[in-house]
N, C-alpha and C positions, 0 to 999 in steps of 0.2 A: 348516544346509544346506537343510533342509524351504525357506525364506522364498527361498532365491535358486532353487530349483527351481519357487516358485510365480511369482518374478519369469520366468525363463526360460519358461515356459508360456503366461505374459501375453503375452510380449513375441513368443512364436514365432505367438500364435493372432492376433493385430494381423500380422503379415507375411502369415499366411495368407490373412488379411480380403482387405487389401490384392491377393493376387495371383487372387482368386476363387477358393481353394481352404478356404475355411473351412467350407462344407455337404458338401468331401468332406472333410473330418478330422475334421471334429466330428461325424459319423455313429457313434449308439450301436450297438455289437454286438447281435445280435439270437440268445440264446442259442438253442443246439436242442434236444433231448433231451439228456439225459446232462450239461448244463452245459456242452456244446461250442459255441462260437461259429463262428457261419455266416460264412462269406467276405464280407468287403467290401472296398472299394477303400478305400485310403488317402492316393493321389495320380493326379495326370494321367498320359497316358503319357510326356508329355517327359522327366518328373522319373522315372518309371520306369525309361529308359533310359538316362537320364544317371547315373542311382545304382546301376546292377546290371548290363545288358545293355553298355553302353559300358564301362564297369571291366573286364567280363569279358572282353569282346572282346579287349579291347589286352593284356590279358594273352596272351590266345591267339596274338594278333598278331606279338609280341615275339619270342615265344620259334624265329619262323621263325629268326631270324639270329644266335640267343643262344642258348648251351646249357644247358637252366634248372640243372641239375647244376654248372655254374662262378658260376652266379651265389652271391656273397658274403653274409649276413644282413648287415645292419645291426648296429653294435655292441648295441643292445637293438633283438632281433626286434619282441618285445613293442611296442612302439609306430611301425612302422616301419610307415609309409602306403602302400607298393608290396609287395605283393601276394608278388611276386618273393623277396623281400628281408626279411618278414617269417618268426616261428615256423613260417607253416606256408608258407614257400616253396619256392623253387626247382620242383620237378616237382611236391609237393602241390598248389602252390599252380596250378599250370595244370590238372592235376587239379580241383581246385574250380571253377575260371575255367569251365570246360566243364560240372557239373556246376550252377552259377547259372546258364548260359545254357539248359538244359533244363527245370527249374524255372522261370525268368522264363517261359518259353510258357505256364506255368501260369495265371501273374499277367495275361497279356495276354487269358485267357479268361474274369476275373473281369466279372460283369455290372456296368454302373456307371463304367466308364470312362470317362474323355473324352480328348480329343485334347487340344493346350496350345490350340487354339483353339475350345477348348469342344465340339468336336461329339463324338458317343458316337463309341467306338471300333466300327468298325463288321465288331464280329464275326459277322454275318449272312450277310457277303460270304465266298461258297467260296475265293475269292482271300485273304483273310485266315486262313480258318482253314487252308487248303495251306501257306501260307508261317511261321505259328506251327508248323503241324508242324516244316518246314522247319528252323526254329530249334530246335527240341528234338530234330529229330536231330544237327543239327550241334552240340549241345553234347554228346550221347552221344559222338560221334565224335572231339570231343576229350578228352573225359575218356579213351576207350578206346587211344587214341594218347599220352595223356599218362602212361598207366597202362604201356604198353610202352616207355617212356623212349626214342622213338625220334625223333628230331627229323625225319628223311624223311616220317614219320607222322602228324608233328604239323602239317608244312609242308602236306598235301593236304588235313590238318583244318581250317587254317586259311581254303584255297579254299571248302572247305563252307561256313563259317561268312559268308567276304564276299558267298559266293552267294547263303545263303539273306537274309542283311540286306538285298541291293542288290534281291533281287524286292520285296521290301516297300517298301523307300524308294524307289524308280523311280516307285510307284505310288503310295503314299500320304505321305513327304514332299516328295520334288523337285517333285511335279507338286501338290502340295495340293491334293488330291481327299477334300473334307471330313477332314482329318485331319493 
């Protein structure tokens, strides 16, 4: 198993090369006191929001018109790729969904970022960090609505959430204003 784990390594750091994220992956941790590793970035923002912030969302999305309590598991939770549908589905699972979307604000404050076309993310700008607020309330708001099992709840969470995404994408994807 070791030799196809070093195949798979080879093979993921040649994709990396290839897509210009090989000097952000291959950044060694830079221990701190206590043997704790200091924050570094790990990927772009595109691939941040297409792996955590967009998963989370459509979760949150869903569940306007679907009652996460009738939704069904999967005959093995355990390996079931919708969120919904998985161990920790149904209402946990929109629970979590709002719960990574407050956390991800986190990630988008790590220094070291870039845009997918290369420019730093540009958390300097008060418009960026009002709008990562933005999104980490709006993930408290739906874990808090998810937590009340109340779909009316969860529907004006979900307004939060498209709200605070479209101030950010208005400005810094539609209009590609470095970023």
């Amino acid at each position: 198993m070791r030799n196809g784990r070093a195949v798979f390594v080879g093979v993921l750091c040649a994709g990396l090369s290839m897509w210009g994220l090989a000097g952000v992956a291959a950044q060694a941790p830079k221990p701190q006191a206590g043997g704790v590793q200091a924050q570094r970035v790990h990927t772009d923002l595109v691939h941040l929001m297409r792996g955590i912030i967009y998963p989370a969302s459509n979760v949150i999305f869903a569940v306007q018109s679907v009652d996460p309590a009738t939704i069904k598991p999967e005959n093995d939770p355990s390996t079931s790729p919708n969120p919904l549908t998985s161990t920790y589905g149904q209402w946990a699972a929109v629970e979590n969904a709002g719960l990574a979307l407050a956390e991800s604000a986190n990630l988008l404050t790590i220094p070291g970022r870039v845009c997918s076309n290369g420019w730093p993310v540009p958390m300097q700008n008060a418009d960026w960090r009002m709008w990562v607020q933005e999104l980490r309330d709006a993930g408290m708001a739906s874990y808090k609505a998810a937590q009340s099992k109340n779909q009316d709840a969860i529907i004006d969470a979900a307004g939060v959430v498209a709200e605070a995404c479209s101030h950010c994408h208005d400005k810094y994807r539609e209009v590609k204003v470095r970023c």
